[in-house]
C-alpha positions in Angstrom: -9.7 -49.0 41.5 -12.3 -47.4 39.8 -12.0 -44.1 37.7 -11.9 -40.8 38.9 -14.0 -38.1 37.7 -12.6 -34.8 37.3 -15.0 -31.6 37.2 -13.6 -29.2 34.7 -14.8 -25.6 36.5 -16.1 -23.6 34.0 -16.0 -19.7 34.6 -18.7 -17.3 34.8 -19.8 -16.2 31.1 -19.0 -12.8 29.7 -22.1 -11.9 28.8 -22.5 -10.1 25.3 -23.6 -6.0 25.5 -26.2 -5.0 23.5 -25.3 -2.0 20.8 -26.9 0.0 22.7 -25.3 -0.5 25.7 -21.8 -0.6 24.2 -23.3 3.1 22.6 -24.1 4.4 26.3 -20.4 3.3 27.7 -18.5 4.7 24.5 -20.8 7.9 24.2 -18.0 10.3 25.1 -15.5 8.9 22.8 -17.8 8.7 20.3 -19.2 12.0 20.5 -15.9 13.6 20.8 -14.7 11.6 17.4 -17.0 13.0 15.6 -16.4 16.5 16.7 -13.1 16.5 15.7 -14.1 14.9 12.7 -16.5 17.9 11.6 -14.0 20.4 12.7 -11.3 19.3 11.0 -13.2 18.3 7.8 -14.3 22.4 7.6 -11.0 23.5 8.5 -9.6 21.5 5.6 -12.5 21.7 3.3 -11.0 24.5 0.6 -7.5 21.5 1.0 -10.4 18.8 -0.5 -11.8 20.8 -2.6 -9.0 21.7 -4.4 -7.9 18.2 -4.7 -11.4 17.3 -6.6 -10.5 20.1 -8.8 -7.2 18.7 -9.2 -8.5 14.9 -9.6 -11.0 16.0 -12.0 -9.2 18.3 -14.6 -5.6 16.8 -14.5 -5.6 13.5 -15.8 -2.0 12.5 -14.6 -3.4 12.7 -10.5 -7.0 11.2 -11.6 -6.3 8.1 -9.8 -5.8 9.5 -6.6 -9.3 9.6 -6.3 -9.8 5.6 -5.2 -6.8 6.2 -2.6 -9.2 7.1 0.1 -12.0 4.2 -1.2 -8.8 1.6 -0.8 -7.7 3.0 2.1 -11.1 2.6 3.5 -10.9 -1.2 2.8 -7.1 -1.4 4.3 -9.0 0.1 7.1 -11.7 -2.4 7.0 -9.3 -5.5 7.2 -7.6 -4.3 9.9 -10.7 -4.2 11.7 -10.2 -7.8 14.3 -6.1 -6.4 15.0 -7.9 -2.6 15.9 -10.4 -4.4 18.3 -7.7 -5.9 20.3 -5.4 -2.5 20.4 -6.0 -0.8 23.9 -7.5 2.5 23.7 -5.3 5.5 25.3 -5.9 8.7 24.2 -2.9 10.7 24.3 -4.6 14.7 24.2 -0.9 16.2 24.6 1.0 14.6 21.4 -2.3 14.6 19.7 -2.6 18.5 19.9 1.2 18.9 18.9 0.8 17.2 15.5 -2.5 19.0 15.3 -0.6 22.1 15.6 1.5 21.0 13.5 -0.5 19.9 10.9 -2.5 23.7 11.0 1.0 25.8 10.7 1.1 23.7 7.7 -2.0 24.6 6.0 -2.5 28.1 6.9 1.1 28.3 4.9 0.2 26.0 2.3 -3.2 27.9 1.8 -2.7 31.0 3.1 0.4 33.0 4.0 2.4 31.1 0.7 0.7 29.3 -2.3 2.1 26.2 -1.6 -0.7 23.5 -1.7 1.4 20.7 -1.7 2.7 21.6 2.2 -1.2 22.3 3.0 -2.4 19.0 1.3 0.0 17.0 3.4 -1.2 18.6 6.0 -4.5 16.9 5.8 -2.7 13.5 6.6 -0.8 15.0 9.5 -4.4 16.0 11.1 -6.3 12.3 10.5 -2.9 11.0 12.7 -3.5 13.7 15.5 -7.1 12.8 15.7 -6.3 9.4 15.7 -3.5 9.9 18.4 -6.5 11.7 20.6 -8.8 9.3 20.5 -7.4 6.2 20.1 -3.4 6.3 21.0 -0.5 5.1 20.4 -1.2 1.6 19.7 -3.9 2.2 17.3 -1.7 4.7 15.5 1.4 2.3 14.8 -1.6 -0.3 13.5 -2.6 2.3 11.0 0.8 3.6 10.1 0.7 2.1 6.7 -2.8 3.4 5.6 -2.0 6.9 6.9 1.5 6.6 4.6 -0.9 5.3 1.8 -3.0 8.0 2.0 0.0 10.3 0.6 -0.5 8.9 -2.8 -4.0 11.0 -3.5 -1.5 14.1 -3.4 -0.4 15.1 -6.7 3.1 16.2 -7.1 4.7 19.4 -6.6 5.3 21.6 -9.6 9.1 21.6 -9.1 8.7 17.7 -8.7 6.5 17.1 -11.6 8.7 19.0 -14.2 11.9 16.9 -12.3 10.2 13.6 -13.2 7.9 14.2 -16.2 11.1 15.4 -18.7 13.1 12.4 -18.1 10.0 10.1 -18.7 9.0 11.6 -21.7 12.9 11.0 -22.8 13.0 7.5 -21.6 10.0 6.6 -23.3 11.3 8.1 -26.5 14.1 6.7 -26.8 13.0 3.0 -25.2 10.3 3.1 -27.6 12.6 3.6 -30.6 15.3 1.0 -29.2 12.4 -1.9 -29.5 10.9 -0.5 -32.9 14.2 -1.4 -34.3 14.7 -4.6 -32.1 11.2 -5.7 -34.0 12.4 -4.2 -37.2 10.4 -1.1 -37.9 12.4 1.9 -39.3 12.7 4.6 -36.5 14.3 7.6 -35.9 14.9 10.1 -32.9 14.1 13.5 -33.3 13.8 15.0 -30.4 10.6 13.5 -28.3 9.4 12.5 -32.1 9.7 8.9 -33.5 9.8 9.2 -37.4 8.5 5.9 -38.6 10.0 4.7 -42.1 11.1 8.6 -42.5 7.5 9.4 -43.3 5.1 9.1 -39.9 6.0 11.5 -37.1 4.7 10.0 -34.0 4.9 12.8 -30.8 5.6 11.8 -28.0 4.1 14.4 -25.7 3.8 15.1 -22.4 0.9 13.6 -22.3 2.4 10.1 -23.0 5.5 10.5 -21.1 3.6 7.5 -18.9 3.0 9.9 -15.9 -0.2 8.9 -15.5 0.6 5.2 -15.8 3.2 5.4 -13.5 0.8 7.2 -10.6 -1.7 4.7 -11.3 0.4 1.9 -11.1 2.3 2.9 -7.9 -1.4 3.2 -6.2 -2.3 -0.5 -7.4 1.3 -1.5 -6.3 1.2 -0.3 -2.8 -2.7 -2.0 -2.5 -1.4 -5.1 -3.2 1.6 -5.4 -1.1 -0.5 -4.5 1.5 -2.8 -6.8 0.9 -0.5 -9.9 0.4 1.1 -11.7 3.2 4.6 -11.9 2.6 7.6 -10.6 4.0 8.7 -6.8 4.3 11.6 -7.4 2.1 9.1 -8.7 -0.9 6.6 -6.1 -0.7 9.9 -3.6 -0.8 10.9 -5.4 -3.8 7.3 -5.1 -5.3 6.7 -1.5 -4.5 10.4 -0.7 -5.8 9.2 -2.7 -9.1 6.3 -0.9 -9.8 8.4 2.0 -11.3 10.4 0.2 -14.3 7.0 -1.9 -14.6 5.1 1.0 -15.3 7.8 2.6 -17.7 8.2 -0.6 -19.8 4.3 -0.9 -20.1 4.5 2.5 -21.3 7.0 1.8 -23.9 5.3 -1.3 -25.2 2.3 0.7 -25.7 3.8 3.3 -27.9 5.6 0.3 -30.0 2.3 -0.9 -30.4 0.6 2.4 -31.6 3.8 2.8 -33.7 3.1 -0.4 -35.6 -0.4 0.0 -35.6 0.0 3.8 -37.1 2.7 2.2 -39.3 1.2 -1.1 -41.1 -2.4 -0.1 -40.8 -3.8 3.6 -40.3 -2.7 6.5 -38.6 -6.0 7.5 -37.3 -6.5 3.9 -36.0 -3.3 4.1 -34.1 -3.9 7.4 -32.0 -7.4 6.0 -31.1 -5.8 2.8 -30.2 -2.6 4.5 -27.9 -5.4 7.4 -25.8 -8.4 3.9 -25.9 -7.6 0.9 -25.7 -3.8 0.8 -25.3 -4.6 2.3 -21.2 -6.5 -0.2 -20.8 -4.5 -3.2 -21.6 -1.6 -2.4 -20.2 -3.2 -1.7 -16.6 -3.7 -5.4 -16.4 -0.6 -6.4 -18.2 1.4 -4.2 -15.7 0.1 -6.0 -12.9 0.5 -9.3 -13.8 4.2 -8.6 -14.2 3.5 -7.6 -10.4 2.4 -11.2 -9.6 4.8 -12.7 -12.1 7.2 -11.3 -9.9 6.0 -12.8 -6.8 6.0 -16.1 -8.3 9.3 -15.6 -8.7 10.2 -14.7 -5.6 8.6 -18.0 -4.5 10.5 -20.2 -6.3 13.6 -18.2 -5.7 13.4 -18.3 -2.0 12.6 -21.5 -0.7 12.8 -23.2 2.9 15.7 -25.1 4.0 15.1 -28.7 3.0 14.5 -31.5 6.0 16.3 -35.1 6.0 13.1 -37.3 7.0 10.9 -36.5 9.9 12.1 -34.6 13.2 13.9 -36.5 15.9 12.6 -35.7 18.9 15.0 -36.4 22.0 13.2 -37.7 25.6 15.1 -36.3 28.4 14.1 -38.9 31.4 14.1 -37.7 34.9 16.6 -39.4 37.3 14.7 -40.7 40.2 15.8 -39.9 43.5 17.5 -42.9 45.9 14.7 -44.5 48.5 16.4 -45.4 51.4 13.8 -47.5 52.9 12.6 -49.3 49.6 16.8 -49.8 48.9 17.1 -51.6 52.2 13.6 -53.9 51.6 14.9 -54.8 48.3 18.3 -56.2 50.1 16.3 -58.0 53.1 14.2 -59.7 50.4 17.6 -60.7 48.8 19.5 -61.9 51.7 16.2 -63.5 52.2 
């Protein structure tokens, strides 16, 4: 018997829409995004305003600044899962967080100083829009980024006072614990390390790690987006990003202690507000991928003994009648 050919049907080709035909169908939603785009940018515009001011004089907050450039590449490699969400605009919930979101600023901004409640408000109004012109689906796929976006906020005052005192304290007193682990003379006074009873070294506000700290959480929460592993890890990273930041702090002022110590004061403050920032950054976060490695080796799959058996199940044929009898004619035969 000769072989049979079998015509694979191919379907009728989608053909591809020219940008400017994919601008004529999406005109309306397009238009009407960037609407609520301008009007909500000059409703909120005294919110960003304040927070350049903010980014620009106080250096603890400074790094919120390249939240909304990372967020914007967060945004970016999200970009094939957003093309496959289905777009739904939900007007009704939309409005109610945009209501939401306004009751919030004219309170933050207006009835009470409170800017913290009107800056948050900002992120509460990019999630309405995106709930009325994209959905649902769209919003759950940018969840994260909107949560990251909270991080360009500095503070509130009542926070900042909570956590910057018991910083500055820590890194006193963890700074004195390893000058004497190293063997350097040091004593407590206060938030003052006296080196070798002679060299005060303050430990201000300024150095209480604050800054670190913000920084590092912000470069923390872009990795562990970035990296593909489970929840539970990027938990554990995010969570580790705290006493990371603190013990880079720590080493830092050890090192300007020494420095100030052993070789000249004047070198030693230039070397703690300079160059002592700058190393640690990059110290801090490789502890962060230290850490991972870690992880990897700590958690490992389950092992396998040789390759997979596979087991054949084999269908039971049915009794023939008719070819049962011709095999006991040919017998009897």
């Amino acid at each position: 018997m000769g072989r049979t050919a079998v015509k694979h049907s191919v379907g009728p080709r989608v053909a591809r829409r020219s940008p400017a035909g994919l601008l004529k169908d999406h005109f309306g939603l397009i238009a009407a995004t960037g609407l609520l785009a301008a009007v909500t940018l000059w409703s909120y515009w005294p919110v960003v305003t304040d927070l350049f001011r903010v980014w620009r004089n106080n250096e603890d907050y400074s790094a919120g600044q390249f939240v909304p450039l990372a967020a914007v590449v967060l945004l970016w490699r999200q970009r094939k899962a957003l093309q496959r969400c289905v777009i739904a605009p939900c007007w009704w919930a939309g409005g109610l967080v945009l209501a939401l979101a306004e009751a919030a600023r004219i309170y933050g901004y207006g009835l009470a100083w409170r800017p913290a409640a009107g800056r948050y408000a900002l992120v509460l109004a990019i999630a309405a829009l995106v709930l009325m012109v994209a959905g649902w689906q769209v919003l759950r796929r940018v969840a994260w980024i909107l949560l990251f976006l909270f991080l360009m906020f500095p503070l509130p005052g009542r926070v900042h006072s909570a956590v910057s005192d018991p910083l500055q304290w820590v890194a006193t007193t963890g700074s004195v614990f390893l000058l004497e682990a190293y063997g350097v003379p040091a004593d407590q006074q206060g938030n003052i390390v006296l080196l070798n009873d002679n060299i005060p070294m303050a430990v201000a506000e300024a150095c209480s790690g604050l800054r670190m700290l913000t920084a590092f959480i912000i470069v923390t929460a872009f990795i562990a987006y970035m990296v593909k592993r489970p929840r539970w890890q990027k938990a554990v990273l995010l969570a580790a990003s705290i006493p990371v930041a603190v013990v880079a702090n720590m080493i830092r002022i050890v090192a300007t202690g020494v420095i100030m110590l052993y070789v000249s004061v004047e070198i030693g403050e230039k070397f703690f507000h300079d160059f002592a920032g700058l190393v640690m950054m990059p110290a801090a976060v490789s502890l962060l991928f230290a850490l991972l490695a870690l992880m990897d080796l700590l958690v490992t799959a389950p092992p396998t003994d040789g390759p997979a058996k596979t087991t054949v199940i084999r269908a039971r044929r049915r009794p023939n009648p008719q070819r049962n009898g011709r095999q006991r004619r040919k017998s009897s035969a």
